[in-house]
Structures are given as structure tokens and as C-alpha cells.
N, C-alpha and C positions, 0 to 999 in steps of 0.2 A: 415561583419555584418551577425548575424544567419538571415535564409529562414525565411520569413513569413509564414503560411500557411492562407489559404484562410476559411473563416468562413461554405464556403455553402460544403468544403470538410469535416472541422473538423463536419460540423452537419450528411455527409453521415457515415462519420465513426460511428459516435454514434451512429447511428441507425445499421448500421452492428454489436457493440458491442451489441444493446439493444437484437437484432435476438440470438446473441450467448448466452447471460445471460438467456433469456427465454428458449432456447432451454435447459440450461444445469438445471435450474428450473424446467422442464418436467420434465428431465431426474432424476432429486435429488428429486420429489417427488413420481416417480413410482417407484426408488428405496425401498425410505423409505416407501411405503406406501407397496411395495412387501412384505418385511421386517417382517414391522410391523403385516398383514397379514396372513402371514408367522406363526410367533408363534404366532399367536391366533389359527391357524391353529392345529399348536402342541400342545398348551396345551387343547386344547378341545379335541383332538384325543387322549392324555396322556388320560386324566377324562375316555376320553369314552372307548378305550382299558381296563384301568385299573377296569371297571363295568365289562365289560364281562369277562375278566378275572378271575375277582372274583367269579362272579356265575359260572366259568366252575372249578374252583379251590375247591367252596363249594358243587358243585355236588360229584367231583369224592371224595372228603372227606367225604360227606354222601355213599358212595358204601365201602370207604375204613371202615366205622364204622359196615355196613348192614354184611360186612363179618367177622368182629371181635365177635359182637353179635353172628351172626352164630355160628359159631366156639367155641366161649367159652363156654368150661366145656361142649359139646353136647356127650351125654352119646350113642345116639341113631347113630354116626355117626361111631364109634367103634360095636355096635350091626349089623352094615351093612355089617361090615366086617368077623362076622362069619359062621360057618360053619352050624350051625345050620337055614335050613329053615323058620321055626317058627319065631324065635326071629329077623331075618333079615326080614320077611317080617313085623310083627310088626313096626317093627323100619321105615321101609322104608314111613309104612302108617303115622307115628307122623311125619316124616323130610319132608312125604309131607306139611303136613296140616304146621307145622312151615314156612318152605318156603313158602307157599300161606298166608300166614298171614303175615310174613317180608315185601313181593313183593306188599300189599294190603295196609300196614301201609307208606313205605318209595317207591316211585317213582323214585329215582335216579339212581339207575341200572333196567337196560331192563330184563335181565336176571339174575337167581341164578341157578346154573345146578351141581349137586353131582354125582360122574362116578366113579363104582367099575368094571375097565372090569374082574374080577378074577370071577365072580358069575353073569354076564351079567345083572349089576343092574346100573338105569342110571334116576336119579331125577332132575327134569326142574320144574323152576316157573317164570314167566313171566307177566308183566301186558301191552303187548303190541298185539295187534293182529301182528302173525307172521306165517311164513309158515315152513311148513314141512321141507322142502329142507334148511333151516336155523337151524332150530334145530336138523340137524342131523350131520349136517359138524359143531356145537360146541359140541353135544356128541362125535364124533369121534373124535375130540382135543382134549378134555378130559380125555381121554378115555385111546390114545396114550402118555399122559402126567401122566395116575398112573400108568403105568407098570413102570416108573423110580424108582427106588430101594430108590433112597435119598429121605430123610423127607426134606423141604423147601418153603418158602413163595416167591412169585416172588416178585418185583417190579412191578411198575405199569407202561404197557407199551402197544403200539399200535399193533397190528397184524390181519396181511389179514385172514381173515379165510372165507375160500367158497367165493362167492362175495362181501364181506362186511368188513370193517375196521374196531375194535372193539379195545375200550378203554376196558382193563381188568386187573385182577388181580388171579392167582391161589396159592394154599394150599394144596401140594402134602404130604400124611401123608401115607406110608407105604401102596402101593397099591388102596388108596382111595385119588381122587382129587375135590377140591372145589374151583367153578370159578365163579366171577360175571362180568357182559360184557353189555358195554353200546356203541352201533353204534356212530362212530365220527361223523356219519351226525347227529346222534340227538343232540350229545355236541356240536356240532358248528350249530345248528339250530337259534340261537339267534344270529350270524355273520349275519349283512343283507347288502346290497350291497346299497352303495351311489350314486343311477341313476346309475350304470355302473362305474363310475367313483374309489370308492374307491378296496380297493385288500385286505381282509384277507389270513394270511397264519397260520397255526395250524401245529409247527412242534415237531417236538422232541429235545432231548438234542443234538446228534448228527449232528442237523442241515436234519436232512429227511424231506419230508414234509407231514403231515397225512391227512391233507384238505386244501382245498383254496376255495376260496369264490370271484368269481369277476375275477379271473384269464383267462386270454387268453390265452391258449394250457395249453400243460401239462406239472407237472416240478417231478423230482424227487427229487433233492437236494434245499436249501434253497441258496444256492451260485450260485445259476442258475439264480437267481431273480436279479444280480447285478446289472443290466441293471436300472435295476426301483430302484435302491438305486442314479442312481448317476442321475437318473429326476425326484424323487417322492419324498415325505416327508417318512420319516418312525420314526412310534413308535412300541413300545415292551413292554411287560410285562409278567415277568415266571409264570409259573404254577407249583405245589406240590415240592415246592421250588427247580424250574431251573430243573425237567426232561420235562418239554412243557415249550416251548416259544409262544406265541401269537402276531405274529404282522400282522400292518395295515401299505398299502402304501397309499399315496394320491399323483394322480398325478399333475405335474406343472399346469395345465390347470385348477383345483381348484381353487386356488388362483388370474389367473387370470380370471376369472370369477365373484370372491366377489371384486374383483378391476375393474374390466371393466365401472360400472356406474361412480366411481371416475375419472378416466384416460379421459373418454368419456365427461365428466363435465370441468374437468382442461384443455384438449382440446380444448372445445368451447369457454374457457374463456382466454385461449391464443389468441386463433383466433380472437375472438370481440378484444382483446387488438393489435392486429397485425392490424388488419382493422382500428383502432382509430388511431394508429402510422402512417398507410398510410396519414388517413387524415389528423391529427396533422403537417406530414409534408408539403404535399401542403398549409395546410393554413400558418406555415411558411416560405415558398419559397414565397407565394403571399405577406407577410404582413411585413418579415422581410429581407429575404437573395435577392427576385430583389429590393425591394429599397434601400438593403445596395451595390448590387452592381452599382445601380444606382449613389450610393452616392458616392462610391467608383471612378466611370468614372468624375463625376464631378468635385472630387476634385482632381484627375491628373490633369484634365484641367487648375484650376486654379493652381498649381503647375507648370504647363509648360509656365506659365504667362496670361494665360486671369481672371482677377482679375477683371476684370467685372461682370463676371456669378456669378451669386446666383443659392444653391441649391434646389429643389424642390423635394417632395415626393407626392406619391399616396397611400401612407398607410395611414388606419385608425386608427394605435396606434399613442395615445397623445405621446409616448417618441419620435416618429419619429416626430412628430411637434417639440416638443420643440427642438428636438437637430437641425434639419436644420434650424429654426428661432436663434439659439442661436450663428450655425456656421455662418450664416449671418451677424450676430450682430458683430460677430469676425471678420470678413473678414474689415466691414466699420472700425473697430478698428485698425485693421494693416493697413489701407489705412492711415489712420491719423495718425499712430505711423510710417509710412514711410515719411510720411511729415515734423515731427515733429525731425524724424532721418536726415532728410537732412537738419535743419534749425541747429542742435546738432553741424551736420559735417561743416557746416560753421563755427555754433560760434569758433568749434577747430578750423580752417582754422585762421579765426580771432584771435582765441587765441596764436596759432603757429607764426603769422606775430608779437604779441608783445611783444612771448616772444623772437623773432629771434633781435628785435628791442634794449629790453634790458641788451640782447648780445652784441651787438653791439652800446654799447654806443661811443658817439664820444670823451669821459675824457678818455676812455681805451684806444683810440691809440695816443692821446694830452701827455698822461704821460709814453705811452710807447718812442715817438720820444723825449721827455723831457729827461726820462731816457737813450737813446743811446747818445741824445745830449752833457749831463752831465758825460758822459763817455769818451766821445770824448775830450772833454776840460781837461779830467784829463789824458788822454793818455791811458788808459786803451781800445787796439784796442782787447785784445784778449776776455777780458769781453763783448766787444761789439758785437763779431761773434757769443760768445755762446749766448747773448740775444737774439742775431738776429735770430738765428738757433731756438732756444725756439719760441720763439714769433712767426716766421711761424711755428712751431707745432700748436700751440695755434690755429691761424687764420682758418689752416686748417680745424679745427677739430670744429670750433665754427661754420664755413659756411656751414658744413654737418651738421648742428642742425635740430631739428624742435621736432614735437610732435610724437616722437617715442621712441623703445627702442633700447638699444646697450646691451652686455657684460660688465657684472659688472669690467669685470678687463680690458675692454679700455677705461672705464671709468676712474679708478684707473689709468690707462697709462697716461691718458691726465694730470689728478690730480696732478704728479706727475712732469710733461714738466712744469703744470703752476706753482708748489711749488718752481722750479730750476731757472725758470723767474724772482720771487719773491726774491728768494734768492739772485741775484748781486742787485736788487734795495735794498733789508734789508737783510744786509749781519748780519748775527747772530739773528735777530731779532725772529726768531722763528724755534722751536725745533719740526719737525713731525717726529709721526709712524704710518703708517697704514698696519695693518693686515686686511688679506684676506685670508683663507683655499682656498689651491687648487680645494676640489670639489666643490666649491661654485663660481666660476670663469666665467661659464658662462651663470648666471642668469642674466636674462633680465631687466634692470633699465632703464627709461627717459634719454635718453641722456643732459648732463650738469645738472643734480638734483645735485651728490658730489660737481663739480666745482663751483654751484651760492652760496653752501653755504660754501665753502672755501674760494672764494671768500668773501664772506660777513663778515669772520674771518680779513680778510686782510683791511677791511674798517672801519672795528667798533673795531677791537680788537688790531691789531699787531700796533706800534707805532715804531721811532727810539729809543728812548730811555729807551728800555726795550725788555726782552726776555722772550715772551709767549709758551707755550704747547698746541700742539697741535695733537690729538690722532682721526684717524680712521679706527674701528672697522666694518668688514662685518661678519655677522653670520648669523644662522637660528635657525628660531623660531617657536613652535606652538602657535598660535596668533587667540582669536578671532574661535576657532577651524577648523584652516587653518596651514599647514605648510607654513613660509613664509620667505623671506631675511631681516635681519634686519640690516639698518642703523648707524653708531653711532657716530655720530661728536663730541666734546667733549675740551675745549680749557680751562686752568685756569686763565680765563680774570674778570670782574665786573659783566658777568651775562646779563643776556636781561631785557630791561627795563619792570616795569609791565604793563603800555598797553599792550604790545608787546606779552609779556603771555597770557594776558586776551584774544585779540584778533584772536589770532591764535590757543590757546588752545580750544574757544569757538566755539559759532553758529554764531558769526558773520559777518555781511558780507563787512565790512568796514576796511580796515588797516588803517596805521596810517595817520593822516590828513596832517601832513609833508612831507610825500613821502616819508619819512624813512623804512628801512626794509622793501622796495618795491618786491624785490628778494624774500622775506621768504612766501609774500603771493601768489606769481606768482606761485612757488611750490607746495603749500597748494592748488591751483585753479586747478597748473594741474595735479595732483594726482586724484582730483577728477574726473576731463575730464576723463581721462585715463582709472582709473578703476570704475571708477561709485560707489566709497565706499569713507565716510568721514571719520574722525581720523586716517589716515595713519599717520600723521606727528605727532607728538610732542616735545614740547620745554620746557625745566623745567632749573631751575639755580640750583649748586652744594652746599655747605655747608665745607665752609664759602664762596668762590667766586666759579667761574666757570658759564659755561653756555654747555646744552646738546641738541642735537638735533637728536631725533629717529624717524628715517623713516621706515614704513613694507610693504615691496612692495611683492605683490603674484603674484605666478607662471607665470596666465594669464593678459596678458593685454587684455581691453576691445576693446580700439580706438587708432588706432595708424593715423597719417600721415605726409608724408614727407619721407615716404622709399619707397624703390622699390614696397615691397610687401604690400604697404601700402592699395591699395585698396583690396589687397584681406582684412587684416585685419579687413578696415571698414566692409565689405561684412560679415564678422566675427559673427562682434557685433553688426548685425544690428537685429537680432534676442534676442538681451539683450537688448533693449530700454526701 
């Protein structure tokens, strides 16, 4: 038999399961709620990179126009370059006033500065307060960048000049250079710092880094930063399409910071639920698990036989009233279904003495010594030894009777001693076959059930002067939705009379008033004794004559007695009353 387990274990386990599901519900909600978090995190930082971005993209494209204007078709910046005195300071005085007018109209470059060093001519306009020491170290770049023999337009790109880092762009034309220059701190003046927390970095295509904003030490390369790629969020966005990149880090600590009130909430609300499970279970233990082990101690008791004790509870739930009022109510029921079982086991007891009685009728051994007698007188001694030999088989076998079962095939054995018995007193009179399958040999049958009604063939049916049929079949059957042994006696004599049908086919409880077919109902009685189920038996006539008798005996018997193991048996079925 599988372990029981015990209800007050199965209810700890749940509650260690309940600890684990909550715990892993923590965990699957600060996941997702990181997650989720998470990109809201990135996409607001996408939006907000991608603003600044923009306004540093549409500056340095306002500087990249201020020098094209400049530049185009300017007649005065070619007059700078000659030889002529005159005409070169003219010119220089219009490229002022132009340049001070560009630098007063558009804002986006700090600086516009034009450097002939071939004539030590060197023009600045600025709309920024600035110092000396600045405007000298970008004339002298300048300066050093028109003595280059080659005509060309730079790209636009970051360089130190003097102490300062300078987004610029130069226009070196055959001795004459034109530069406009805007300080990276001022382009990245709109980068502001998130409490500390967030990190601009303002690099180049190269991956250099031109400013950072929010950064802790100093870094030269942008691959230096790796460190805050693999604990920070990062976005991006290029500048003058991909020569600047712009990115923000944010670190982990962000995230968990707009999640902390949540985390801190689902927390507490774990915990009140954690505290309610505590008490859920005490008031459990108090209400349901000691008075089910209460109930539990009481009913071993009565299990071990004190079938006096009635159970009692102290809980206040109605189920725990009704069910120990209810097992009470049971308990007086079995007290009376035990009484009721030994008055059963009598009636068998009673039932077993008559049918042991009409076994042993006193016409069966009147016409068996009749029969030896009439043998004797004909001289027939050797017929007389076999009947004799038969007939104690018989005896034997009738005085081990009672209300129990045997093996379908010593039944069949016996059957078979009393057909050979029968055969020297009605020598021809009757033609038997009985089959029986081997694996069907040792189902259990009422001991003399085949024989009373073989016997009853030889009473009603067989005659001297004639030779009857006589056929029994053992099978199995599903029956009634039971597999079961099925019966089949079968003889082609005149048929059973119809009382005799009626009777015994029906509910009734009266056989025949003659004492006729006494045997068929005795059967019919203890069928029922036996297994506590009715229409086991039935009787039907053939067409045109014949008479059939099917019995369906299952597996278990209910009540046996009269064998060895007969009281366990009763002990059996005493729980099917």
C-alpha cells in the first residue's frame, strides 16, 4: 500500500512552496519592472540625445554657411594679397567691416580670422569677449597654415590650439587662409549633467574624445569608456553626418532609483502577505489540523476496538460538527450492521445444516443399498465394487459440504464419480459431455451447486426406458459488467414445469407447495447467501423440448462457511453487509 502523508506536513509544504512562488514574483516583477524601466530610460535619452544633437549639428552648419558666404566671389580677399599697399589696405578695411557685420548677423562661430603672413596682414571678428593670449595662438595657426603652397578646404574637425579645443573649419587659397572657430566648450555648453549621475561624451569619427561632461578622470580614447558600457545604458547620435558622434551614458543606479518606490511598495506588500500566512496558518493548526489530529487519534482507537468512544471536537467550524456527529451516527450503524451480520451468519449456519440435510437424504442410501442389493441377486459382484468404490467417492465428498467454495474442476470430478454411479443403476440411459477450458479450472463455485442439479436431471428427467442428453458447459463471461464463470446445464427432456419458471425466474419467495424442485430453490437461496446479488440463476425451456439452467458465479465470494478458512472469509464480508 502507497505511504500516506500526513495533512499538517502536506499543509507545511504549501506554505514553503507559497514562500518560493512569492519570492520568485519579487524576483519576476523587478525583473520586468527593470526592463521595462530600462527602455523608457532609452527612449527618452534617444529623444533627448537626438535634440542636442540636432542643435550641435545645426550650429556647426550655420558656421559651415557663414564661411561659404564669406568666401564666395569676395573680390577684396584676392586685393589682400597684392603688392600694392593701397589696394591691400582698402581691402582689408571692407573685409573688416564685412566680417564684423557676418559675426553681428550670425552667432554660431566665435570666431572668423583671415591670415596673409606674406605682408604680415591678419583680420579677426568675434562676438565674444576674448583675450589676447587666444587670439594670438589662432592668428599664428593661421598664419602657419597659408605659407602651404596647396589651394584646399579642410573638413571639419577638432583641434587644440593654445589652451582651448576649437571646432573649426579652414580655406587655404595660395598664401591666404580663412578660418572660422567655435570652442567645444561652447558647442557642448547645452550637455548638462543629470545630478552627477548622467556622462556626455563629444567625440570624433576616430572614436578621440573632444569633451565629456559628467566624466570622472580623464580619458583620451572613447574605448576607454568600456567599463560604463557594460554597467550603463548608452545612446548615440552622429553629427555632420558620422564625423561627431554624441553619446550619453546613464548609469545602473538610475533605473534603480525610478524603481525603488515600486520594489519598496511590492516589498511591503509581500510582507503584510507573509504576516497574513503566518497567521492564516495558526488559525489553521488551531481550527483544522489539532482537531483533525485529534480525530485522527480517536479513530485508531476505535480501529484497535474500543467501539465505545465517540469522537469530539473543539473547533468552531460547522464541517468539523457535522462530520464527527455524522461519524457517530456511523459508528452506532456499524454497531447494528455487526449485529445484524451475526444474526446473517447464523441464518447461513442454519442455511448450511439444511442444505447438508438435503444431501443427505435417507431415499439416497435406501436406493443406493437397493441398488447393490439388486446387483447382488443378479451376480453382478464386479458392478457391485465399482458402485461401491463410486458411492464412497460420493459419500466422501457430500460430508465435506457446507456453504463454501471449491474448484470448478473437483467439482466437475465429483460430477463425474456420481454420472459412473448412475451409469450401472441406468446403464444407457443417459448420454453426458461436459466441457471445461483448462484455464478456467480453478474458479471458485459452492460446493455441490453442478451435482444438486445433475442430480435433479436424474430425478425429473432420466427414466429406464429411454436415453436422454445431457450437456455441461463451464465458460466465462462479461455479465452484468463483471467478468464472470458461467454455468450451463442443459438436457433434451419435456422442459421445467411453468410454476417452476415463474418461480424461480421471479421475486418470489415461495417454491413449489409440493416440495417439488426443492433442490433448484435451495440453490437459488444460496447463491444469494453467498454472494449477496440476485439472478445469478436462471431456468428457461429449449424449443421444441429441452430444459436449460445458467448459473453466473463471480470471482469473489461474499460469505463462506464450513472451511478451514472460513472465518477469515466471514471477517471478509463482514464489511459488505
Amino acid at each position: 500500500m502507497r505511504k500516506k502523508t500526513s495533512f499538517v506536513r502536506i499543509l507545511s509544504k504549501s506554505a514553503m512552496w507559497q514562500a518560493l512562488v512569492l519570492f520568485v514574483l519579487f524576483f519576476a516583477y523587478m525583473l520586468i519592472t527593470y526592463r521595462a524601466t530600462k527602455e523608457d530610460i532609452l527612449i527618452s535619452s534617444e529623444n533627448y540625445v537626438a535634440s542636442l544633437g540636432g542643435q550641435m549639428d545645426r550650429r556647426i552648419d550655420g558656421m559651415q554657411k557663414m564661411l561659404e558666404r564669406f568666401l564666395y566671389d569676395n573680390t577684396d580677399l584676392r586685393l589682400l594679397q597684392m603688392s600694392d599697399t593701397t589696394k591691400r589696405t582698402y581691402a582689408a578695411i571692407r573685409l573688416k567691416q564685412t566680417m564684423n557685420s557676418i559675426m553681428n548677423l550670425d552667432d554660431n562661430a566665435e570666431y572668423l580670422i583671415v591670415a596673409v603672413p606674406k605682408y604680415e596682414v591678419c583680420l579677426d571678428a568675434t562676438n565674444i569677449s576674448s583675450v589676447l593670449e587666444e587670439r594670438n595662438s589662432l592668428e599664428s595657426y593661421l598664419k602657419e597654415l597659408a605659407n602651404d603652397d596647396h589651394n584646399y578646404v579642410s573638413e571639419w574637425n577638432v583641434r587644440q590650439i593654445g589652451s582651448q579645443k576649437y571646432m573649426q573649419k579652414v580655406s587655404v587659397q595660395k598664401g591666404c587662409s580663412v578660418g572660422v572657430f567655435l570652442r567645444v566648450s561652447s558647442l557642448t555648453a547645452s550637455l548638462e549633467e543629470d545630478n552627477g549621475r548622467s556622462h556626455f561624451i563629444f567625440t570624433d569619427a576616430e572614436g578621440m574624445i573632444l569633451d565629456e561632461k559628467g566624466a570622472a578622470g580623464e580619458y583620451n580614447k572613447y574605448e576607454e569608456l568600456g567599463r560604463f558600457s557594460r554597467f550603463s545604458l548608452e545612446n548615440s547620435c552622429s553629427i555632420q553626418d558620422g564625423q561627431f558622434y554624441l553619446y550619453l551614458y546613464h548609469p545602473v543606479t538610475v533605473i534603480l532609483e525610478q524603481i525603488r518606490y515600486g520594489a519598496v511598495l511590492f516589498g511591503l506588500t509581500l510582507l503584510l502577505l507573509a504576516v497574513f500566512t503566518v497567521f492564516l496558518k495558526k488559525m489553521i493548526q488551531r481550527e483544522l489540523t489539532d482537531p483533525m489530529q485529534k480525530l485522527v487519534k480517536d479513530m485508531e482507537k476505535i480501529q484497535q476496538g474500543d467501539y465505545d468512544l465517540r469522537i469530539h471536537t473543539q473547533s468552531k467550524a460547522s464541517e468539523f460538527y457535522v462530520l464527527t456527529a455524522t461519524f457517530n451516527q456511523l459508528m452506532d450503524r456499524i454497531i447494528n450492521l455487526k449485529v445484524r451480520f451475526y444474526e446473517k451468519k447464523l441464518e447461513l449456519q442454519e442455511a448450511d445444516q439444511k442444505y447438508i440435510r438435503l444431501q443427505l437424504r435417507p431415499h439416497f442410501f435406501l436406493n443406493a443399498m437397493t441398488t447393490v442389493s439388486s446387483l447382488s441377486m443378479q451376480g453382478k459382484n464386479s458392478e457391485i465394487e465399482k458402485y461401491i468404490q463410486t458411492l464412497s467417492k460420493n459419500i466422501r465428498y457430500m460430508f465435506s459440504s457446507g456453504i463454501h467454495t471449491v474448484a470448478v474442476k473437483d467439482e466437475i470430478r465429483h460430477v463425474q464419480n456420481y454420472l459412473e454411479m448412475q451409469e450401472i443403476k441406468y446403464p444407457g440411459c443417459i448420454f453426458s459431455y461436459i466441457q471445461l477450458p483448462e484455464e478456467l479450472e480453478d474458479w471458485p463455485v459452492p460446493q455441490m451447486l453442478i451435482h444438486t442439479l445433475v442430480e435433479n436431471e436424474y430425478r425429473y428427467v432420466v427414466s429406464p426406458d429411454s436415453t436422454r442428453m445431457l450437456l455441461i458447459r463451464v465458460s466465462d463471461e462479461l455479465w452484468d459488467g463483471e467478468r464472470m464463470l458461467k454455468i450451463e446445464v442443459e438436457d433434451d427432456g419435456d422442459g421445467y414445469p411453468g410454476e417452476v419458471l415463474e418461480y424461480m425466474n421471479g421475486e418470489g419467495a415461495n417454491h413449489s407447495s409440493d416440495g417439488s424442485r426443492v433442490g433448484l430453490w435451495s440453490l437459488r437461496r444460496l447463491l444469494e447467501l453467498m454472494y449477496e446479488r440476485k439472478g445469478l440463476m436462471k431456468l428457461s425451456n429449449g424449443s421444441p423440448h429441452g430444459a436449460l439452467c445458467r448459473i453466473y458465479i463471480p470471482k469473489t465470494v461474499v460469505h463462506e462457511v464450513g472451511k478451514e478458512k472460513g472465518s477469515e472469509s466471514i471477517l471478509a464480508g463482514e464489511g459488505k453487509v
